[in-house]
N, C-alpha and C positions, 0 to 999 in steps of 0.2 A: 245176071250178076247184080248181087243189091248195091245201088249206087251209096256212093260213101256220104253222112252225115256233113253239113258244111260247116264253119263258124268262123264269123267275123270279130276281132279285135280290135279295139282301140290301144292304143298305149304297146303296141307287143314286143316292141324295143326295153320296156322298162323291165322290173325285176319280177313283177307278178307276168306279165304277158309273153314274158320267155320260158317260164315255168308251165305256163297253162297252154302255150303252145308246146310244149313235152308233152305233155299230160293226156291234150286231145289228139297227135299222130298216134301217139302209143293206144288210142282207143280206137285209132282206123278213121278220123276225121281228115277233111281237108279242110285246112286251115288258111284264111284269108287275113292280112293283118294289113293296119292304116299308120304310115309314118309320116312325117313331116318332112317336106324338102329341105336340103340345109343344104350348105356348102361342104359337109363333110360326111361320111357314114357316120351312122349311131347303130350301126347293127351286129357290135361285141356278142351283145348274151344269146341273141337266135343264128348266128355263125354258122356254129357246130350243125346243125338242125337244116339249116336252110340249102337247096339244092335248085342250079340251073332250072327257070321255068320250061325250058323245051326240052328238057329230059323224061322222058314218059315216068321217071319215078319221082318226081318232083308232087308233094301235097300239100309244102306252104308257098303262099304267095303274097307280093307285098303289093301295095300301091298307097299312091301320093293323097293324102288328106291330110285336114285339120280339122279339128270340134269346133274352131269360130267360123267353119264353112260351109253353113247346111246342103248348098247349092250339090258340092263335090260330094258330102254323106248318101243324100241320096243318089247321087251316080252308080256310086260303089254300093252299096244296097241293093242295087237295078240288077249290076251285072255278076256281082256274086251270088244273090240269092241264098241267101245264109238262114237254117234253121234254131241258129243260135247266135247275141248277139252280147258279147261281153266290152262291155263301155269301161276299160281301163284306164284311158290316157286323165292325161289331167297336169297339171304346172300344181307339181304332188309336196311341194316343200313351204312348210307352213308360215318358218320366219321371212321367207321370200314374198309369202304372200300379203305382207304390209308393203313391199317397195312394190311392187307390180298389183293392185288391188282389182284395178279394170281387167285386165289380160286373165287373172286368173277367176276370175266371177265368170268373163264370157268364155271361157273354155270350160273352166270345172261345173258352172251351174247352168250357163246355156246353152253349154255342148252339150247337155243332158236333155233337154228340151228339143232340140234340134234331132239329135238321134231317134226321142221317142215317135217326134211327128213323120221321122220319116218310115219309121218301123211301123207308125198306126197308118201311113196312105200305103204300104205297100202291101200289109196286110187284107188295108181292104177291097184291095184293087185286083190282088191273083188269088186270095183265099188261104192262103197257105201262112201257115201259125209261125212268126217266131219270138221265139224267147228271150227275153232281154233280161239281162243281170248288170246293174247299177252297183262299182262298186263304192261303197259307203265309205265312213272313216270313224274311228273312236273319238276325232278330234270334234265333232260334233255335240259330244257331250261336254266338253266345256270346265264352265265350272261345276262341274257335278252334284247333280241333286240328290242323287241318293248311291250307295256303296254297298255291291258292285254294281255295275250297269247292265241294263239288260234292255229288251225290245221298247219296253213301256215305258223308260226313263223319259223324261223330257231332254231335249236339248236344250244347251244353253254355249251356243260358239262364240268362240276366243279369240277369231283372225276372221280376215277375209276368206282365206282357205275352206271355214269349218264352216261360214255362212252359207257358201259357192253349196258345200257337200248336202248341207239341210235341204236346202233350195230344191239339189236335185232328187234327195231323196223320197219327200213330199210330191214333185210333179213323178218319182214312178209310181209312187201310192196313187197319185189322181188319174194318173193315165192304166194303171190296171184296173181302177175301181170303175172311172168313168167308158171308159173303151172295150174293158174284160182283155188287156192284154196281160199276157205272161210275161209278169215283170216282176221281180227279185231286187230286192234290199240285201246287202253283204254289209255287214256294219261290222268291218274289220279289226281290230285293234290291231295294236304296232306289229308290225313282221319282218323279219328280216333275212340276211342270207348273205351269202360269199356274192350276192350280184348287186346288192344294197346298193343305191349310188350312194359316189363318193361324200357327197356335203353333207350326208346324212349323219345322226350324233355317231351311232352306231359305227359305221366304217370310218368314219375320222379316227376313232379311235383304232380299231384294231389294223388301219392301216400304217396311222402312228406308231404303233407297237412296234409294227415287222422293219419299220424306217428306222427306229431307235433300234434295236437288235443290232443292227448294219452300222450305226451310226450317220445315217442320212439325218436323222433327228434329231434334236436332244429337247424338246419342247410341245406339249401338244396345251393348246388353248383353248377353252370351252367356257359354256355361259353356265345356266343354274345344273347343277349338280346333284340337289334335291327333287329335281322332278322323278316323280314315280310312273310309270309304264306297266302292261301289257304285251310283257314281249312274247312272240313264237315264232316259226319257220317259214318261212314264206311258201316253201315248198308244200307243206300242208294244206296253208290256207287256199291255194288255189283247185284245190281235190275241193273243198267246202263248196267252192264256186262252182265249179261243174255238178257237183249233189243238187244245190239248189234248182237248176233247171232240169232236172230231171226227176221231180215229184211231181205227182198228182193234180198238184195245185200251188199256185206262187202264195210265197211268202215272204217274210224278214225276218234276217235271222244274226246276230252276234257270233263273229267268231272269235273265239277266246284261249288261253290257258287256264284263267282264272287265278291265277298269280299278278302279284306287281313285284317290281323289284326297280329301287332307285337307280338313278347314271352311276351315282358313285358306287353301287354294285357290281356294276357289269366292267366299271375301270376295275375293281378288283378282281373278280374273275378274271379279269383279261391280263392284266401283270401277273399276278401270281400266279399264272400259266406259265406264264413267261422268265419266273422267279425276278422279278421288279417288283416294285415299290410304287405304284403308281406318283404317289403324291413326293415323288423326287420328282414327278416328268410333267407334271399338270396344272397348270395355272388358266386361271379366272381372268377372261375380257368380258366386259359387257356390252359389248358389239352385239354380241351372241345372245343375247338376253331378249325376249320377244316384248313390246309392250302392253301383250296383254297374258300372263302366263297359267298355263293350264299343268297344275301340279300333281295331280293323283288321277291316274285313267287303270280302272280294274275289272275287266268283264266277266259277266255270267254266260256261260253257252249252254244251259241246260237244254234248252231250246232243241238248238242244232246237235247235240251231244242224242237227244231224244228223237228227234224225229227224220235225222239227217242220218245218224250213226256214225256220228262224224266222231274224232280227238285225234290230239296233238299227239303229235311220234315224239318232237325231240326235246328234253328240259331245256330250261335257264341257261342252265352252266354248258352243258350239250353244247349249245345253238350259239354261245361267248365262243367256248373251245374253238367249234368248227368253223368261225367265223378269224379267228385268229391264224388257226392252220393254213386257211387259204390265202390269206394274204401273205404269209411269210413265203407260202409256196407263190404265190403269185411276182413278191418282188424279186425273188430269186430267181425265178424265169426272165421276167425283164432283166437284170442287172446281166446274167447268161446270156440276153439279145432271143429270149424264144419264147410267144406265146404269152396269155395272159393268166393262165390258172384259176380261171373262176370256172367253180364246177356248176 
C-alpha cells in the first residue's frame, strides 16, 4: 500500500488553510495543521472536515504551535515528517498591523525564518526533500511602481504587515538559492470567500447586508472607499498553492484575476443584489483609515496562468453574489439557533 503523501499547515484554522485542507484530503494526503492554544476553539471552517484522532479514518490532525516558537516548530516537523510544508498563519490584518507592529513582524516575518531553518536542519539531517510554500501578499507592492504587478515589480510596503511579508519572502528566495531548498513564493492578491474573517472590508460588508435585510442593522461604517483591489476566490487561490509545489522546479509566482475593482464597487454589487442602495446605509469613520494607504493593487499572472495552468473560476460579481448568499444564509441559521452556513 503506497503510504499517503503528508503536509503540514500553518494557519489552517484561517480561510485559505481550511480550503487547502479540502483540497489536500480530496487528493489522498494526510493532513497535519498547527493552532494556537487559546481559551476557546477557532476551529469553525475545518469542523466539517475534521474527525476523531483514534478513528482509523481520521487524516487530519491538529497540534499546538505558534510562528514566534521555533522551539515547538521543529517538534512538530520531527514528529510529522511532512513532504509538504505550507507556512499560512500569520496576524493577516493589515490595519491591525500598525497597533500590534512587534507581534506581527515576529510571527509574519520571523515565523518565516524560523520554519525555514527548521525545514533546512531536518532536511539535512534524514535526507528527505520537503517542500516549502511561503505564502506572500500583494500588500507588498505598496505604493506601486509599475501597473499591473507582476514577479519583477519591486516592492515598496505600506504597514508593518507588508514589511513582515517582504522580509519573509526574500529569506525563502535566500534559503532556496543558498540551501537549494524547495521553496515557493505565492504572491497572492486579495481573495476572498464565505469564510473571509469577519474584520475583513469584504465580509463587513456583506455581513452588514444580510443584518440590514433583517433589520439587525441600519448602519455599516468604513474607511477609504476608493481603494482599488485584486479581488478572486480563495477557493482557487489555494489550487495555485498546491500547483506550485508540485513542479519541476521552485519558483515565484502572482496569483491574480488581473482585474481591480474599487470598495465602492463591490458595495454596489452587494446592494443591488440585495435591491438597496448602498449609500442610504454607509457612512465614513476614519478610524478605518490606515496611516499609510495603499490605493490601486492590480496583478499580472501570466506567469502562473503559463506555466502553472492555473485561472480563476469565479468573476467579480460571482464571488460579491456568492459572498452575500452566504451570509444571509448564514444569519438566518443563527437567528433559527442552527449552524453556521459558511460553505
Amino acid at each position: 500500500m503506497t503510504q499517503r503523501k503528508r503536509a503540514l499547515i500553518t494557519g489552517i484554522t484561517g480561510q485559505d488553510g481550511s480550503y487547502l485542507s479540502e483540497l489536500l484530503l480530496e487528493k489522498g494526503y494526510e493532513v497535519h495543521g498547527i493552532i494556537r492554544r487559546s481559551s476557546s476553539f477557532n476551529t469553525d471552517r475545518i469542523d466539517h472536515i475534521y474527525v476523531d484522532p483514534h478513528s482509523d479514518d481520521a487524516k487530519l490532525f491538529l497540534h499546538y504551535g505558534d510562528l514566534t516558537d521555533g522551539t515547538t516548530l521543529r517538534r512538530i516537523l520531527e514528529e510529522v515528517q511532512p513532504v509538504e510544508v505550507y507556512n499560512l498563519g500569520a496576524q493577516s490584518h493589515v490595519r491591525v498591523s500598525f497597533d500590534s507592529p512587534e507581534y506581527t513582524v515576529d510571527a509574519v516575518g520571523m515565523g518565516v525564518l524560523r520554519l525555514l531553518e527548521a525545514v533546512r536542519d531536518y532536511q539535512r539531517r534524514t535526507g528527505i526533500e520537503v517542500r516549502f510554500y511561503q505564502a506572500g501578499s500583494s500588500e507588498m507592492f505598496g505604493l506601486v511602481q509599475e501597473v499591473p504587478q507582476k514577479e519583477t515589480t519591486p516592492f515598496y510596503p505600506r504597514s508593518p504587515y507588508a514589511c513582515a511579508k517582504v522580509y519573509g519572502h526574500w529569506q525563502t528566495i535566500n534559503y532556496r538559492e543558498s540551501y537549494g531548498l524547495f521553496a515557493c513564493n505565492g504572491i497572492l492578491f486579495n481573495h476572498e470567500s464565505p469564510r473571509r474573517g469577519e474584520t475583513f472590508v469584504t465580509r463587513k460588508i456583506t455581513r452588514a447586508l444580510a443584518r440590514i435585510l433583517v433589520g439587525k442593522q441600519n448602519k455599516l461604517y468604513l474607511g477609504n472607499l476608493d481603494s482599488k483591489r485584486d479581488w478572486g476566490y480563495a477557493k482557487d487561490y489555494v489550487q495555485a498553492m498546491w500547483l506550485m509545489l508540485q513542479q519541476e522546479k521552485p519558483d515565484d509566482y502572482v496569483i491574480a484575476t488581473n482585474e481591480t475593482h474599487s470598495i465602492k464597487e463591490f458595495l454596489h454589487l452587494a446592494f443591488t443584489y440585495a435591491n438597496l442602495n448602498w449609500e442610504d446605509y454607509v457612512e465614513f469613520d476614519q478610524r478605518y483609515l490606515r496611516p499609510a494607504e495603499v490605493e490601486l493593487l492590480i496583478g499580472d499572472s501570466t506567469k502562473a496562468r503559463t506555466k502553472l495552468n492555473w485561472e480563476p473560476s469565479v468573476t467579480f460579481e460571482q464571488l460579491v453574489h456568492l459572498m452575500v448568499d452566504a451570509d444571509i444564509k448564514a444569519l438566518d441559521q443563527q437567528l433559527r439557533g442552527s449552524g453556521n452556513g459558511f460553505d
